[in-house]
Each structure stands twice: as structure tokens, then as C-alpha cells.
N, C-alpha and C positions, 0 to 999 in steps of 0.2 A: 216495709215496702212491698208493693204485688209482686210477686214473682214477675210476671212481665215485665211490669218497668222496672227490675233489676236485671234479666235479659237484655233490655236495651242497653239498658247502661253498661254493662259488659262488652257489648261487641260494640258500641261507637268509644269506650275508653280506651280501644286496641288501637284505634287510629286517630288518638291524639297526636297534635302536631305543633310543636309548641312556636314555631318559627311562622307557622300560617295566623295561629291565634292572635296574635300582637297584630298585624294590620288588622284584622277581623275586627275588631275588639276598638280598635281606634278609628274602621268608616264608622261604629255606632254611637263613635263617641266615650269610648271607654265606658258605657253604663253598663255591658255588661263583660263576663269574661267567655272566651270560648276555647270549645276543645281545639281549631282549626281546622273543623272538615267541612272542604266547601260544598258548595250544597248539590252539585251533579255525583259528590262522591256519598254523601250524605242519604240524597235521595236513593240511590244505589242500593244502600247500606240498608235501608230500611224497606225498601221494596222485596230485596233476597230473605231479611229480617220476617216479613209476613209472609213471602209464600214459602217458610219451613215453618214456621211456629202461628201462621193465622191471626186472622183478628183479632181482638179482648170483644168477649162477648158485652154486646151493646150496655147491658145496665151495668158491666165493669167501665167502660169508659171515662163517666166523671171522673173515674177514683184515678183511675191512671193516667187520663190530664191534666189532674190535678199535682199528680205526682210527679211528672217530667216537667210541669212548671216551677216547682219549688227548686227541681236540681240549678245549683248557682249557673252554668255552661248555657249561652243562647241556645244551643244546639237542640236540646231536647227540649225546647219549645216548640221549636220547627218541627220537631218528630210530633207533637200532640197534635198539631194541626193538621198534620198530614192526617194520620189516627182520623181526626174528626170529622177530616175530609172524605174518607173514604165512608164513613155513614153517614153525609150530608144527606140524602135521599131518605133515611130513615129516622131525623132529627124531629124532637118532640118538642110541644113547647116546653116543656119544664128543660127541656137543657137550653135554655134562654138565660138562665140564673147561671150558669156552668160561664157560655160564652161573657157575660157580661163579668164576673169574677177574675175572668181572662183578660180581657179587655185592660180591666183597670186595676191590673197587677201587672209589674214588671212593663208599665206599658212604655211601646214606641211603635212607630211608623210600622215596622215591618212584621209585627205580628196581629196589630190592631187594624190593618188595612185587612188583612188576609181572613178575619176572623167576621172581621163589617160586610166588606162584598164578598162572601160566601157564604156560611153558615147563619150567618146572622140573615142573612138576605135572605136564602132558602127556608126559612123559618116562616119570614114573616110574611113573604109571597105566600105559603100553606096557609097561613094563620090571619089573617088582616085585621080577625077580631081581636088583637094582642098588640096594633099600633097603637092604641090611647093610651096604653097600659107601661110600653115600651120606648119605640121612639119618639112618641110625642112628649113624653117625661124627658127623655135624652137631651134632646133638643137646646133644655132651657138646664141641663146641669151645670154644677161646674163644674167639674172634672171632662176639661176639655175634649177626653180620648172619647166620651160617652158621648158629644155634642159631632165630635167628627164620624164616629157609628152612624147615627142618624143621618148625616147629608151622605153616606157611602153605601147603606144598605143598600141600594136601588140600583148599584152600579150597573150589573147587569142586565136589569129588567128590560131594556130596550122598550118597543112598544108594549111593555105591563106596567110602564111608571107612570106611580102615581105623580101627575104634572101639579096639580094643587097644590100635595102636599112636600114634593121636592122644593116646587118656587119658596112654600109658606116658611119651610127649616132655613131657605135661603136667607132670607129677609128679616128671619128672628137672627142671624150670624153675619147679619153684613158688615154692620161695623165692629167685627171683631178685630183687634191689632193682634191677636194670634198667629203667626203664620201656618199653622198645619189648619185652622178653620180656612184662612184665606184660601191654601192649595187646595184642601176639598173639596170648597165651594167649586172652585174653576173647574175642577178635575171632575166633579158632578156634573157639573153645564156642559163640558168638551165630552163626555158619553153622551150624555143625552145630545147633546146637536147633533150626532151623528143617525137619532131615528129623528128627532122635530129638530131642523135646523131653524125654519124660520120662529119655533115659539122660541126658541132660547137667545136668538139675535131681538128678538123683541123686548124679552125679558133683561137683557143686558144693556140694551139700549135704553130702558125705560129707569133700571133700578141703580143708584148711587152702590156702586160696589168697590171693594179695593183694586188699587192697579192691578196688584197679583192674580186677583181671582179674578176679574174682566180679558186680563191676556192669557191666563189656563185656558178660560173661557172659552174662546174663539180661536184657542192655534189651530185648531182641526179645521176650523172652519176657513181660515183666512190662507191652508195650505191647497185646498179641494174648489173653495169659489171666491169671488173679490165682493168684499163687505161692506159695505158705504157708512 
């Protein structure tokens, strides 16, 4: 193990909690187990954590989020994403293989949202020549969590989204009976209607979508103007 990531793991096994663990561990459904540190004391932990001991120099990173993945504890998930967050600005494509390894390991909602609209996003916003390569493949996978990357990268793009090609992932997943495609989708349309309301009441009006992902759709919309 890197030194670093046995640093971490030293100082968040200090503040195991075994009494916090057990609810922890049963909102995610018991899939995984945790130390029980929630996450303002966590993030805490980890912020004091790098400004005594600093970053892992960039081309150590893989290694050591690969490494705070494998530990069994949610926890130090959450710490690699942080990690990976903090050189999101300096992300290459080759650590595209890294994120997506992430992705579809250990995967659930709360790592896999964080890893799609962020890193992954900031990648492919630099990179555009790496959507045919990336989430256009995603799209049609089966491994659901890689099909939910694809409709999430764009989350934050605001007016840089791509509209063509968010509508086209929509409509390859509409009839999914998935519900984490169905929330995407919705949860995709409810960003975006917040820069194109009128394309995305169009688009929702015109396309056979799930109940779920038509009322994600449009809560934004239907709390801010009246919708016909």
C-alpha cells in the first residue's frame, strides 16, 4: 500500500464510530460497510489531512484511488473522490480508464453521480474528440452505471450542452424500466430546463418518456412557471 493511502487510513480509523456505521450502511442499503464518519466530519478530516501532508503527486493518483477503492469502508471512496476532485482542472484523458474502473466497481448512486457530473464531465468538456470513443459507447452498455454516466456528464454544462446529443442518449434509454436511467433522464432534463426551458418542455412533450423521468423532468419547471 502507498504510504499515503495508509496515512489516510490511519487517521479516519481513529474516528471510527461503530454506532454511526450501522444507520450508514443501511441508507445504502447494507451494500457497503462504513467506518461511521459522516461526511462534514470526514470532509474535515481530509482537508486538515492535505494541508499537513499535501497532495499525491498527480501521476501517483491512479494508484492511490485505486487503493482507497479497494479498502471494504464507503469512506475512503469518498476520500478518492475528493483526491480526484481537487485535480479535476488538471485531468487527462487517459485518466478516463481510471474514472470509468470507478464507476463500475463498488458501484452506487453516490459515487457514480459524483464521478459522471464532475470529473468525467470535466474531461469531456476538454476533450470532445473522446465522446464517440466514450460516452457514445456508454450509452448503449449494459452495465447500467456506464449508461447513467453518459446521460449525467453534461450536468453541469449549462449553455455548453451538448442538446443533440443529451436528447439522442435520452431516447436510446427511454424505455428503460431501470429506475436509476429513469431518475437521470429526469434529473438531466430538470438541469438542462433550467438554461433551455422551452427545448426541454418540447422535448418532453413530444417524446414517450417514463412517468418518473417526465415529473423529474419538469419539477423545476412546473415550480418557477405554469406548463400547459
Amino acid at each position: 500500500m502507498h504510504a499515503y493511502t495508509q496515512a489516510i487510513r490511519d487517521v479516519l480509523e481513529q474516528h471510527r464510530d461503530a454506532e454511526q456505521a450501522e444507520p450508514m450502511s443501511r441508507y445504502m442499503k447494507d451494500l457497503f460497510p462504513f467506518l461511521g464518519i459522516r461526511t462534514p466530519v470526514r470532509d474535515e478530516l481530509t482537508k486538515q489531512f492535505i494541508a499537513e501532508h499535501g497532495l499525491p503527486a498527480l501521476e501517483e493518483l491512479s494508484l492511490i484511488a485505486r487503493e482507497l477503492w479497494q479498502l471494504p469502508e464507503r469512506e475512503y471512496a469518498y476520500v478518492a473522490i475528493f483526491l480526484i476532485g481537487k485535480y479535476q482542472k488538471k485531468l487527462q484523458p487517459q485518466h478516463l480508464d481510471l474514472l470509468v474502473e470507478l464507476i463500475t466497481t463498488k458501484s452506487w448512486w453516490d459515487t457514480v453521480d459524483l464521478l459522471a457530473s464532475n470529473a468525467v464531465g470535466s474531461i469531456l468538456r476538454k476533450h470532445p474528440e473522446l465522446l464517440p470513443a466514450y460516452p457514445d459507447q456508454w450509452i448503449h452498455s449494459s452495465n447500467m452505471w456506464l449508461a447513467r454516466t453518459a446521460l449525467l456528464y453534461q450536468l453541469k454544462y449549462k449553455t455548453h450542452t451538448d442538446e443533440e446529443r443529451l436528447f439522442r442518449y435520452i431516447q436510446t434509454c427511454a424505455s428503460s424500466k431501470e429506475f436509476f436511467i429513469q431518475k437521470s433522464i429526469g434529473w438531466a432534463l430538470r438541469e438542462y430546463s433550467k438554461t433551455a426551458p422551452e427545448q426541454v418542455i418540447a422535448f418532453v412533450q413530444k417524446e414517450t418518456l417514463a412517468p418518473l423521468s417526465r415529473r423529474e423532468a419538469l419539477r423545476w419547471l412546473a415550480r418557477t412557471s405554469p406548463i400547459s
